[in-house]
KOLGU-216349 format. One record per residue (C-alpha): residue in three letters; chain; z, x, y. Coordinates in Angstrom, 2 decimals, always signed. Layout:
! KOLGU-216349
<node><residu>Ala</residu><chaine>A</chaine><z>Z</z><x>X</x><y>Y</y></node>
...
This chain:
! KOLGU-216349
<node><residu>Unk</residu><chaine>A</chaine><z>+74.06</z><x>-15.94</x><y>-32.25</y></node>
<node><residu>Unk</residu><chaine>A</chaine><z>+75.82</z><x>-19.29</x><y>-32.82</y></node>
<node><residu>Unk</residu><chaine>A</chaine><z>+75.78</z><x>-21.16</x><y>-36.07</y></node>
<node><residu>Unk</residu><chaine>A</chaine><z>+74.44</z><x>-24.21</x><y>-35.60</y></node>
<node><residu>Unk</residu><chaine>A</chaine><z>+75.14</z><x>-26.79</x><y>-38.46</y></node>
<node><residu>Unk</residu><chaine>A</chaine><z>+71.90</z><x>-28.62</x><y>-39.37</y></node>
<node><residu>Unk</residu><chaine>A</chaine><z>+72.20</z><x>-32.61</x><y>-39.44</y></node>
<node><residu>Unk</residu><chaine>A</chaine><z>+72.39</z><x>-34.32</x><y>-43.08</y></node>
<node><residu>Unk</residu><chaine>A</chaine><z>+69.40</z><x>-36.36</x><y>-42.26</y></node>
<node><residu>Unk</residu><chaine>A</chaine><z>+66.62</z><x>-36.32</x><y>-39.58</y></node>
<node><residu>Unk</residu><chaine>A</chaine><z>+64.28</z><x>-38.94</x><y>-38.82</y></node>
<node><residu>Unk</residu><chaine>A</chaine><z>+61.04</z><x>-39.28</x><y>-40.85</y></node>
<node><residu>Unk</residu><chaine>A</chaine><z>+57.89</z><x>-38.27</x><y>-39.30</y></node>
<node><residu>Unk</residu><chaine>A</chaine><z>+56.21</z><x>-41.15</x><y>-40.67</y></node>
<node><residu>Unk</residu><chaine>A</chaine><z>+58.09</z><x>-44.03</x><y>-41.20</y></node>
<node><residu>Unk</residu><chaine>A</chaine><z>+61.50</z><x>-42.88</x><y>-38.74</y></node>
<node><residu>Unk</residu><chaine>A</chaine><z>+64.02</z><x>-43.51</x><y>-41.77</y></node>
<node><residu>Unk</residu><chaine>A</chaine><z>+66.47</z><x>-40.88</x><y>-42.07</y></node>
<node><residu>Unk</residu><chaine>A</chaine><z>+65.66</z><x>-38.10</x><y>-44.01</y></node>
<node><residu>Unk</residu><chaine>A</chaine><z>+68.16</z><x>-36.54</x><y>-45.86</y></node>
<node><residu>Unk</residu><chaine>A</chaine><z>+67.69</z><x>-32.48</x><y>-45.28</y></node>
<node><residu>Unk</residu><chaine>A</chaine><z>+69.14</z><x>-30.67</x><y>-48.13</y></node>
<node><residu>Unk</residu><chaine>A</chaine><z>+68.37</z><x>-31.19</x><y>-51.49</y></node>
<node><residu>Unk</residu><chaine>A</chaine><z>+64.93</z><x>-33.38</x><y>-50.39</y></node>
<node><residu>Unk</residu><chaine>A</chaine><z>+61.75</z><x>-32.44</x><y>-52.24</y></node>
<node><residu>Unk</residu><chaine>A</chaine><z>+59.47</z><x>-33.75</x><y>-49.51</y></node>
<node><residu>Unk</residu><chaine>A</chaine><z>+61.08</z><x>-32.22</x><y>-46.54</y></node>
<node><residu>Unk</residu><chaine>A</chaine><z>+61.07</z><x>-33.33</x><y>-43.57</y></node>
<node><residu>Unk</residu><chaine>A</chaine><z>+59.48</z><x>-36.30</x><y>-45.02</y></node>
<node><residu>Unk</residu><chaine>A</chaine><z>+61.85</z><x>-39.23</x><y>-46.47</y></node>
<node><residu>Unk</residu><chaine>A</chaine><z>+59.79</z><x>-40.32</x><y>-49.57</y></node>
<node><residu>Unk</residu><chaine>A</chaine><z>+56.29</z><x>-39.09</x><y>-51.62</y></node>
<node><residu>Unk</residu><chaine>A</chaine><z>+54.90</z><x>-42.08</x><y>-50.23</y></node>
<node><residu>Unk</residu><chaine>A</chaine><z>+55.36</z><x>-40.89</x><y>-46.60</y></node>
<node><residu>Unk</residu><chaine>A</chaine><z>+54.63</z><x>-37.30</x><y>-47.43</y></node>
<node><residu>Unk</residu><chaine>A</chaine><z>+51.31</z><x>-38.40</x><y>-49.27</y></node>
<node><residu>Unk</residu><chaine>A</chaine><z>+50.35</z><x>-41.15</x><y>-46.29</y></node>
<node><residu>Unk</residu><chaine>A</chaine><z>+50.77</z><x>-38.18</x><y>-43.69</y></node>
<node><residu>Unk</residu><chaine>A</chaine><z>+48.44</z><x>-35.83</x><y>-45.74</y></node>
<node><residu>Unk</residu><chaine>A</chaine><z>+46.15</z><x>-38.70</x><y>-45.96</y></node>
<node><residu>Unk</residu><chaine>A</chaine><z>+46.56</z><x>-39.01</x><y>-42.27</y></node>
<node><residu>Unk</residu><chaine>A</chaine><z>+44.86</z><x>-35.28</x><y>-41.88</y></node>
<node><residu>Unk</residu><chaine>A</chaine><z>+42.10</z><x>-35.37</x><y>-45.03</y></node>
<node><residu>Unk</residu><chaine>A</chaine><z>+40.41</z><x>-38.53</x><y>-43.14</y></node>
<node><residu>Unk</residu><chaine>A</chaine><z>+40.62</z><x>-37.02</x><y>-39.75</y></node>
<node><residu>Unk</residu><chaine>A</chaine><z>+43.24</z><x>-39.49</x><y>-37.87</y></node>
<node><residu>Unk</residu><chaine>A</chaine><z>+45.04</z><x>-36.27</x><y>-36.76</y></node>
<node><residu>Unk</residu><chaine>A</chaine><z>+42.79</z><x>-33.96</x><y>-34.23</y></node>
<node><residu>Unk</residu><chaine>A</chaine><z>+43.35</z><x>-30.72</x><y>-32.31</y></node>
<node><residu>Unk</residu><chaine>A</chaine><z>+42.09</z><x>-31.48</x><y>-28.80</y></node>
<node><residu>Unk</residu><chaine>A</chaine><z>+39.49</z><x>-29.10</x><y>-27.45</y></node>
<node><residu>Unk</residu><chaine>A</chaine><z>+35.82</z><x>-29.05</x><y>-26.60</y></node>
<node><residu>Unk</residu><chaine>A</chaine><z>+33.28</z><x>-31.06</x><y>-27.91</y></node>
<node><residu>Unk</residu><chaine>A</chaine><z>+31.72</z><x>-29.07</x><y>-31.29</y></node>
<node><residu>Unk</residu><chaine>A</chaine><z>+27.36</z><x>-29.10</x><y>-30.85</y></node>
<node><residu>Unk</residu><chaine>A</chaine><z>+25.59</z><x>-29.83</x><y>-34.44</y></node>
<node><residu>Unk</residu><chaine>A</chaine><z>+23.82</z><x>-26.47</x><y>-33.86</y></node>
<node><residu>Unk</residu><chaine>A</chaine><z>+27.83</z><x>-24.56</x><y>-34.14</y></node>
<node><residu>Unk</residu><chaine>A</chaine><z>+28.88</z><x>-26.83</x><y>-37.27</y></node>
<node><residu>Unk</residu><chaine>A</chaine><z>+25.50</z><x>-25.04</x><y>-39.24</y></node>
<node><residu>Unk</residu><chaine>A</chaine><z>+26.14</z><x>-21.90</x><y>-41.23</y></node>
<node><residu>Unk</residu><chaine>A</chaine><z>+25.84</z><x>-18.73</x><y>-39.52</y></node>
<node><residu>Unk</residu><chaine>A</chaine><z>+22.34</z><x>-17.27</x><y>-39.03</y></node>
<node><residu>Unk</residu><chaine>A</chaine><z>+21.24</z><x>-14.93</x><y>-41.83</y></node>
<node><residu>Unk</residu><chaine>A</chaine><z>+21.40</z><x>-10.69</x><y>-40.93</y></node>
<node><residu>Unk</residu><chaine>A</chaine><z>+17.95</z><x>-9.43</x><y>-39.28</y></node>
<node><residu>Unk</residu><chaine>A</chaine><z>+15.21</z><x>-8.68</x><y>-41.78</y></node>
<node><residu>Unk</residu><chaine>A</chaine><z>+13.35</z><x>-5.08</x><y>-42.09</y></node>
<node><residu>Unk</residu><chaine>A</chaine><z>+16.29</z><x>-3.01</x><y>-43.38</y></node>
<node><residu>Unk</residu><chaine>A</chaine><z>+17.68</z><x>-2.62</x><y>-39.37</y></node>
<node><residu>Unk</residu><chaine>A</chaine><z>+21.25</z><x>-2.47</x><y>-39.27</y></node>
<node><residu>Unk</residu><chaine>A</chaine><z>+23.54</z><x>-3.43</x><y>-36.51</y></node>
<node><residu>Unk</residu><chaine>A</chaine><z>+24.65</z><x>-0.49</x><y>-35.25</y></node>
């Protein structure tokens, strides 16, 4: 395996201004400000995971175990 020297800085995610890499409390992320916008970003949804359509019916909670003491077996 080769040793591969990391860069001093890589780009932001969010705002593309280097980043510097070591010593950076908010790796990979240049600032608080950018590491707190991107979290944002995924609390109010902006981000999404493609994939099929979710029905209200699968967003409910689970249906409650059969009644009459029968286990699944």
């Amino acid at each position: 395996m080769s040793a591969m020297t990391e860069p001093s800085a890589k780009p932001c995610p969010n705002c593309g201004k280097p980043a510097p890499w070591e010593g950076n409390p908010w790796r990979p992320f240049c600032s608080e400000r950018c590491r707190t916008t991107d979290l944002g970003s995924w609390a109010s949804g902006a981000y999404r995971i493609p994939g099929p359509p979710v029905s209200a019916e699968s967003e409910e909670a689970p249906a409650s175990p059969a009644r009459g003491g029968e286990e699944a077996k």
